[in-house]
N, C-alpha and C positions, 0 to 999 in steps of 0.2 A: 504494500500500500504506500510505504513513503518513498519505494522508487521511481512508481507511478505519478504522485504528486512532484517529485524534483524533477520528475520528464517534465510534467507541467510546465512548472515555472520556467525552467530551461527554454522550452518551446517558445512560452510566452513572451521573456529578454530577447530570445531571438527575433521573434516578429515585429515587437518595439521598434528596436534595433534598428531594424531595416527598413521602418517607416521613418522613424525619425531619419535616415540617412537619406530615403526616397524625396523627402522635402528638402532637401537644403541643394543650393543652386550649385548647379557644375562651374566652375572655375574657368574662365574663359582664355585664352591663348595669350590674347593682349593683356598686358599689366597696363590698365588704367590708371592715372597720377591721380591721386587724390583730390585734388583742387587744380582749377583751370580760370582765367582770369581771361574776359571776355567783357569790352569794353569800360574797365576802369574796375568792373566791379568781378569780387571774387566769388567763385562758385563752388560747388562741391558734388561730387560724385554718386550721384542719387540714385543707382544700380547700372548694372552692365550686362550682357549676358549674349549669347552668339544666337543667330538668324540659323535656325536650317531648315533646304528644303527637301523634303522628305527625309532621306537620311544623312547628306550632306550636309556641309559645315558650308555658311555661305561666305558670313562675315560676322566679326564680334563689335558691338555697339556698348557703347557707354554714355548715359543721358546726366549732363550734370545743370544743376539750378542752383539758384539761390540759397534755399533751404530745402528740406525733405519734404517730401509729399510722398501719398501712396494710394493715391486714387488718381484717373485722368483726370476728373472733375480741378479736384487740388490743383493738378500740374496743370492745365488749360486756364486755371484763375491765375496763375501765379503772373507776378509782375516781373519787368525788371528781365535782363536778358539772361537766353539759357545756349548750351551747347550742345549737338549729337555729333559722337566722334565715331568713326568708323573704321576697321582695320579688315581689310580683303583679306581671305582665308583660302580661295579660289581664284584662279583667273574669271576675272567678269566682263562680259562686252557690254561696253559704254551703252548704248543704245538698248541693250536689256535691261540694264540697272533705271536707266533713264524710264522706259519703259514701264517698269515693276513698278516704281514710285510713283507711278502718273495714276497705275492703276489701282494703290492703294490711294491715292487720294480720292479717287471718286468711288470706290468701295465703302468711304465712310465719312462723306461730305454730301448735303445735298445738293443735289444738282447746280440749282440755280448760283449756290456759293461757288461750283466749280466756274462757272460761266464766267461771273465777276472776276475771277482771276486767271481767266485765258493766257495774258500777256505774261504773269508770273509761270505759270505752269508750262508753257513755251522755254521759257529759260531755262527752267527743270532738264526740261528734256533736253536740249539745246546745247547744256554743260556737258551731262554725262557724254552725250552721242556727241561732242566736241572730242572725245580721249576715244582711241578705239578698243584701247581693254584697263581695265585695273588686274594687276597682276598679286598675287599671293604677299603679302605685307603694306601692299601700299595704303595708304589713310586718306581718309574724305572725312570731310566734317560741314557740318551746317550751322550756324550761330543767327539765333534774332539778337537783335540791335533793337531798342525802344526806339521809336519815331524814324528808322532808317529800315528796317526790313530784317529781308533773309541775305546771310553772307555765306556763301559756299565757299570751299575750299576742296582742292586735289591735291595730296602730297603736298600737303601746308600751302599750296599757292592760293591766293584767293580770285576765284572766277570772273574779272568784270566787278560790279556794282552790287549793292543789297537789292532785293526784291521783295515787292510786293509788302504788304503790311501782318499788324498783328494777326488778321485773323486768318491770311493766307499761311503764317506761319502756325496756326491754330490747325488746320488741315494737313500740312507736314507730320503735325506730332502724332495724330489721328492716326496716319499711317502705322506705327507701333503700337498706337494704346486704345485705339477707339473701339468701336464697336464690333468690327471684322479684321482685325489687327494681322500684321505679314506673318509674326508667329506669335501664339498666345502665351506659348513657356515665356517667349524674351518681352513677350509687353507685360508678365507677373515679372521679372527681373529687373528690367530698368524701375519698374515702381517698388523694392524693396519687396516685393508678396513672396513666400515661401510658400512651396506649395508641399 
């Protein structure tokens, strides 16, 4: 009877075990800096976590703000400018990356929003399909600026001018965190959720 019972328990730590480890977030490739300083003001590393699709590794992101949040609602209120950093994990053709983002934007924006920012969403695509691959380490990143827009960058350069406004950069984030998100594990990891 009490070998019975110590299988038990033994069973039991082990199942624990494996849940508690099944929640906590895989470690991503890129080592994200803790803090990043994006127009005067400094930000901080509000989760990270890799893109894949299906069972590929696409690219590892890391969303940094102002302060934490852990909700879209939270991170869409929040003022003040934020950062997505991006490190390719795969060779990617410009024109599909450009492509994928266009189509998460309108996956979870309403329409008539996408419309209003045609000229911005142009650019979108415009940049990527400007580079004809991102190769295995190299970095993209996107920064809102308060009252100036969206600033791209490729391999640290920065694309041309900011675009578009707040809420064009409100449909960017969308892309990761909204309602139909590119992957839902990495829109619970930029926002801090363990799953």
């Amino acid at each position: 009877m009490r070998r019975s019972a110590a299988l038990a328990h033994a069973a039991l730590a082990l199942t624990l075990a494996l849940m508690v480890g099944a929640t906590q977030a895989t470690p991503t490739a890129t080592k994200f800096e803790p803090t990043a300083q994006v127009q005067g003001t400094r930000l901080q590393l509000n989760g990270a976590g890799t893109r894949y699709k299906a069972i590929f590794k696409v690219y590892d992101m890391g969303l940094y703000t102002a302060k934490k949040v852990s909700t879209p609602d939270e991170l869409l209120a929040l003022p003040g400018p934020t950062r997505l950093q991006f490190t390719a994990l795969r060779e990617l053709p410009g024109t599909d990356l450009g492509r994928l983002f266009v189509k998460g934007l309108t996956e979870n924006s309403p329409k008539d929003m996408v419309q209003r920012h045609t000229v911005s969403t142009t650019r979108f695509i415009e940049i990527f399909s400007g580079r004809s691959k991102l190769m295995p380490g190299d970095s993209f990143a996107m920064e809102f600026w308060p009252g100036k827009g969206t600033q791209f960058y490729i391999v640290g350069q920065p694309q041309g001018e900011p675009v578009g406004d707040a809420e064009f950069f409100s449909m960017v984030l969308k892309i990761w965190v909204g309602s139909s998100p590119a992957d839902s594990s990495l829109k619970d990891a930029l926002l801090g959720v363990e799953r």
